[in-house]
N, C-alpha and C positions, 0 to 999 in steps of 0.2 A: 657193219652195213645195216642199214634201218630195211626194217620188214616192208614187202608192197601185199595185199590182196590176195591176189595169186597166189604166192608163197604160202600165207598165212591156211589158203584152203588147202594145198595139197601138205602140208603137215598131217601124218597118220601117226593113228597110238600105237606104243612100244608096250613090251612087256613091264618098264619103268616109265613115271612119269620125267619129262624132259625138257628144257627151257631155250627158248629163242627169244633174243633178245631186237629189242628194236631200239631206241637212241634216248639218250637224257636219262634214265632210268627204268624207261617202261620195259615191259618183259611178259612172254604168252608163254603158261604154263601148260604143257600137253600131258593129258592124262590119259594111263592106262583103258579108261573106257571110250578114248576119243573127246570130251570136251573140252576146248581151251579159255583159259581163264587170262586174264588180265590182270598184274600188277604191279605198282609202282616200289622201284625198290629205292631206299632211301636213307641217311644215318641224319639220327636227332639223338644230342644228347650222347653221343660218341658209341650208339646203338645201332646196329646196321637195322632195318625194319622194311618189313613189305606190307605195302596198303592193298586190298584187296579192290579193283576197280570195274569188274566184271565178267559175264562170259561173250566170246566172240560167237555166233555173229549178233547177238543183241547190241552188243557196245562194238561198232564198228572201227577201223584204225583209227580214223582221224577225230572220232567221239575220246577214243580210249588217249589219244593226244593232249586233248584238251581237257581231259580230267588229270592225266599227268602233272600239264603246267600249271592248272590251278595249284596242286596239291605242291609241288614244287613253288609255287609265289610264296605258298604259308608256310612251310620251311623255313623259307628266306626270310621270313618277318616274322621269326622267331615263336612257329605254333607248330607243333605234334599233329600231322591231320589224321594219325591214326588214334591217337586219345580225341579230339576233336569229333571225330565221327562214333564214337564211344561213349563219350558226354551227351552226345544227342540222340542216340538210341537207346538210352539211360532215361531222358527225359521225355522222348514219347513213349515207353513204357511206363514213364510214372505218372505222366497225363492220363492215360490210358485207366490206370488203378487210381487215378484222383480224378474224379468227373466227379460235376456235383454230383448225380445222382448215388455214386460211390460215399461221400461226404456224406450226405443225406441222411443214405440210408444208415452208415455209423452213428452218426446223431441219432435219430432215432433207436436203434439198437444196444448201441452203448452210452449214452445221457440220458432220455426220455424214460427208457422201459428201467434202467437201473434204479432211477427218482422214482418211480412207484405210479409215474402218471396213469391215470385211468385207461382203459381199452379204447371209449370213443375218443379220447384225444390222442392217442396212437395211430386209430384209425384216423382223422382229420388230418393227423399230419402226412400219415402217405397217401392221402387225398390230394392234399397240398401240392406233393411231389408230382404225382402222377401228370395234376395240370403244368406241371413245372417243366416236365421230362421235353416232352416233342420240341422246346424250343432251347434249353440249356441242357439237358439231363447226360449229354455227352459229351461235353464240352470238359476239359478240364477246369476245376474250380478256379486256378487263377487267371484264365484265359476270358471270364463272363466280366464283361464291365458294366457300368450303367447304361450306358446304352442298347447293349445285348438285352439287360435285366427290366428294362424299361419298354423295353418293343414286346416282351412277354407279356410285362404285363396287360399293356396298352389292349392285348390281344382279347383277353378276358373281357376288361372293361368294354371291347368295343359290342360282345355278348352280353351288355347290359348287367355283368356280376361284377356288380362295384365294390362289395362289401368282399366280395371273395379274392377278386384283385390285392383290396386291402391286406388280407388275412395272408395269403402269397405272399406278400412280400415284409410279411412278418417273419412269415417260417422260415424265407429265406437268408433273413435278416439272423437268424440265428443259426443257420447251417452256415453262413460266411461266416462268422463270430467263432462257430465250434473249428473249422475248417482254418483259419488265422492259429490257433490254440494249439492245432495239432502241424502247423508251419506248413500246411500244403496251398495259402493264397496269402497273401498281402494285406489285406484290403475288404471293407465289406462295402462293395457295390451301391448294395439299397440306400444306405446310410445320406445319401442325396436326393433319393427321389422321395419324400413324403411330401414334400410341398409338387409334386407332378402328377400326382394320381387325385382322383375325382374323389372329394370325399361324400361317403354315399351316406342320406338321409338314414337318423336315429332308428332304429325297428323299435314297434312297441307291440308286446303280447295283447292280444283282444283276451278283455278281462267282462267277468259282469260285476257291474260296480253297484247295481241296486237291490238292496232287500228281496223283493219281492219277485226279481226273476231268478235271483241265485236258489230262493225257495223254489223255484218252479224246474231249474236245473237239480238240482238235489231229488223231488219226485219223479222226474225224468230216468236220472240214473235208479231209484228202484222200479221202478219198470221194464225197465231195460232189459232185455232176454239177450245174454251171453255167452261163453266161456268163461269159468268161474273166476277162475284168475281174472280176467277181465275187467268183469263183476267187481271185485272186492278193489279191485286196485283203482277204480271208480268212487267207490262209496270212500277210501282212506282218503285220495289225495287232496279232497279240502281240506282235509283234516288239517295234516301236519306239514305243511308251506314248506316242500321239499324240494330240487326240480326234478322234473320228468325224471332225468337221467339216473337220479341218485333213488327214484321209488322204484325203478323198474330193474334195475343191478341188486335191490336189497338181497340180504341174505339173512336167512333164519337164526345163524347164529350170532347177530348181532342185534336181538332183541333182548332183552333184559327184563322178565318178567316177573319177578321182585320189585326190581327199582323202577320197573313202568319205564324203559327208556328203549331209544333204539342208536346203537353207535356208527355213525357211519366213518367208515377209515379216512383217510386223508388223501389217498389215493383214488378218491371218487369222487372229491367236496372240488368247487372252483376254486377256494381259497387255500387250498392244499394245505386243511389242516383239520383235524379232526371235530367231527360236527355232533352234538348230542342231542336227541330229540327226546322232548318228556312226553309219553302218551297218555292222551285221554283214556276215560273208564271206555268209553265208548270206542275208540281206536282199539283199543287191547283184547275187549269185545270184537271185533271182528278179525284180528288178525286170530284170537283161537279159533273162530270158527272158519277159518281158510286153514289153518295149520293141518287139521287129518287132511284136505281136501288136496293140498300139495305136496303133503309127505311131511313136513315139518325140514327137510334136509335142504342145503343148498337154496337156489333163487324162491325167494318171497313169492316172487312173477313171474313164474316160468312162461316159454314159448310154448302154442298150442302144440308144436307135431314131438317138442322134446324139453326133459325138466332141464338138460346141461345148459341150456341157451336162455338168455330172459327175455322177458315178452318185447316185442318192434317196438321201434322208438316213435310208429304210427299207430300204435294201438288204442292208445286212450283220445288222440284226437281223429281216430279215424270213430271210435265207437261215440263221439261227439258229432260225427257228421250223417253218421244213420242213425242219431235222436232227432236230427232236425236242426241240429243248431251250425254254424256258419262259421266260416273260419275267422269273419269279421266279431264274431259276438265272441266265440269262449273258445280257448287253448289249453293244455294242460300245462303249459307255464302261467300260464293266464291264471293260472287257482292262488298264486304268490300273489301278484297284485290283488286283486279279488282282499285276498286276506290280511294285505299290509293297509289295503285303504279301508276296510271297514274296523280294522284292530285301531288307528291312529282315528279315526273319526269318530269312535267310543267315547275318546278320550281319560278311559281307562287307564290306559295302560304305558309306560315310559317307551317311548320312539326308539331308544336303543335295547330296550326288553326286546321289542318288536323287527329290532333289525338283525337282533344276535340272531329270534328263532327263526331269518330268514338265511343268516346262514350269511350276507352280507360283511366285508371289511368296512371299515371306517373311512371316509372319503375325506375326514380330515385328519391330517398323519399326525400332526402335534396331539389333538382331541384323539386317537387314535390309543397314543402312545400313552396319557393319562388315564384314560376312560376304561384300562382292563379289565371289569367286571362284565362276567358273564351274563348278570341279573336272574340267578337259577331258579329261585323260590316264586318271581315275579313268573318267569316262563311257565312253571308249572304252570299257577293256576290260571296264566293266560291261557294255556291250551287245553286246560277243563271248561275254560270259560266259553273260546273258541268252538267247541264242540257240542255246550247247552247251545249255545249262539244259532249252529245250524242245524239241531233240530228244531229248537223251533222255529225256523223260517221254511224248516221241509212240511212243520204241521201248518203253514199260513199263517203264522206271529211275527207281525213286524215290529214288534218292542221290543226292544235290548233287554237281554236278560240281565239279573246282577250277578255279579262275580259270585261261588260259593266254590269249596271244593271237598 
């Protein structure tokens, strides 16, 4: 006889649990503490089996009916709905633990920091995430299609960060890539939108390209009342056409004061490979006379409140903005150009001497791939030369000095 309502409520618990059955297979298990449960009893595979289908009165009779006959139709058309239901609580748990931002963060943690990349491109990339997060970062990775990935972006862009946009769906151009590798997506999404996204206007660092204000920048900086590190890290960076990022990470022991060099690793250069600077008399000169001043240990450029940390990556152009000078006129990347244009304007000195000691790849791969020469002896006394250069343009000499070393 099939169960009515009635029946189903005055059912009390026994000291054992106990089964009433209702018709096709369904069946209300009563439990020692009173709660009755729902399930479909069933043979797949010549295994008798029970599907668990709820408690009453959440799943009411004629609900717990109609999940019976579902689960009884896929029986009949030859599917397990108790593996079936197993298979998919398998797969949103492993959605769950594969969201991009899961992906992500592996990439970054296990590819990025194991390669040696630098801390600010560590930092950029969970920058990257972070903008990524509110609109995919939960999503399982093979669930984001272009479309999802293209409305993220579009989001940015409509914040007028074109360039950033950009950068976005770089990074995530390669946590789909890492994410395919490790078989948790298909598919890299981005891989169709670069012709969709705005391409945002070239940035050019504000450089001073003329003699006789770079002389007036150079007496600026010694005038200039600071934080000594500050100070010093002002007076160096014409010097040795470095970028911001790679003067203000320096560390003491990657100065070579025999060989007059400074090595910086690979894991701080953009071209991820190891970079060697030849220092001027006049460089070397200042880095002793900051060396008692910082301990000689650890960062070159310590942070004002602590030596563990190196100086803000707003230091030298903020101390560029209380000399009076403009974000339009001079940057402290801005000291590269500054010094690639008046090095190649000498005409001194070989274009590729010039691009090695900026630290620059080779934009043409074949030329690239022949042109291996470092030009080291040239570097040198480019950069003694570079160094007479500006002082006297700091004492008001607008004549090219000549080379001597």
């Amino acid at each position: 006889m099939s169960l009515n309502v009635q029946e189903i409520k005055g059912f009390r618990a026994a000291d054992k649990s106990y089964k009433k059955y209702d018709s096709r297979g369904l069946l209300l298990l009563v439990k020692p503490n009173g709660s009755k449960l729902w399930y479909f009893k069933y043979r797949f595979g010549g295994k008798e089996k029970k599907l668990p289908i709820g408690a009453f009165p959440e799943i009411s009779l004629s609900q717990a009916r109609q999940l019976r006959d579902r689960a009884r139709l896929k029986v009949s058309d030859g599917i397990d709905p108790m593996l079936e239901r197993k298979r998919k609580k398998a797969r949103i748990k492993l959605g769950a633990e594969n969201t991009f931002e899961v992906i992500a963060n592996k990439y970054i943690d296990e590819k990025m920091v194991p390669e040696g990349k630098a801390e600010a491109t560590l930092r950029k990339a969970r920058w990257f995430l972070d903008l990524l997060k509110p609109a995919i970062g939960n999503m399982p990775i093979n669930d984001v299609d272009p479309q999802l990935m293209l409305a993220a972006l579009k989001k940015l862009e409509a914040k007028g960060n074109l360039e950033t946009a950009k950068k976005c769906r770089s990074f995530a151009s390669r946590v789909f890539r890492y994410g395919a590798a490790l078989g948790q997506c298909q598919t890299d999404p981005t891989s169709i939108l670069q012709g969709a996204l705005v391409t945002p206007k070239a940035r050019h660092y504000a450089a001073i390209l003329e003699p006789e204000k770079l002389g007036g920048l150079l007496r600026a900086i010694d005038d200039f009342e600071c934080y000594p590190a500050t100070k010093f890290a002002l007076k160096i960076a014409p010097h040795v056409f470095v970028r911001p990022g790679e003067l203000r990470h320096g560390e003491w022991n990657e100065i070579d004061w025999n060989k007059a060099t400074w090595t910086i690793p690979e894991g701080r250069m953009k071209a991820r490979r190891i970079h060697v600077v030849p220092l001027s008399r006049q460089v070397l000169e200042l880095f002793r006379e900051l060396k008692p001043i910082t301990g000689g240990k650890g960062y070159i450029f310590p942070a004002f409140h602590t030596r563990q940390r190196p100086m803000s990556e707003n230091t030298i152009n903020a101390a560029f903005r209380r000399m009076g000078f403009t974000k339009d006129e001079v940057t402290a990347h801005g000291l590269r150009s500054t010094a690639s244009t008046m090095l190649n304007e000498s005409g001194l000195w070989h274009p590729d001497a010039i691009e090695r000691a900026l630290a620059h790849g080779d934009s043409n791969a074949i030329r690239g791939v022949y042109n291996r020469g470092n030009y080291w002896d040239e570097r040198v006394k480019m950069a003694q030369w570079w160094s007479d250069h500006l002082d006297a343009l700091r004492q008001g000499c607008t004549l090219q000095v000549s080379p001597s070393v």
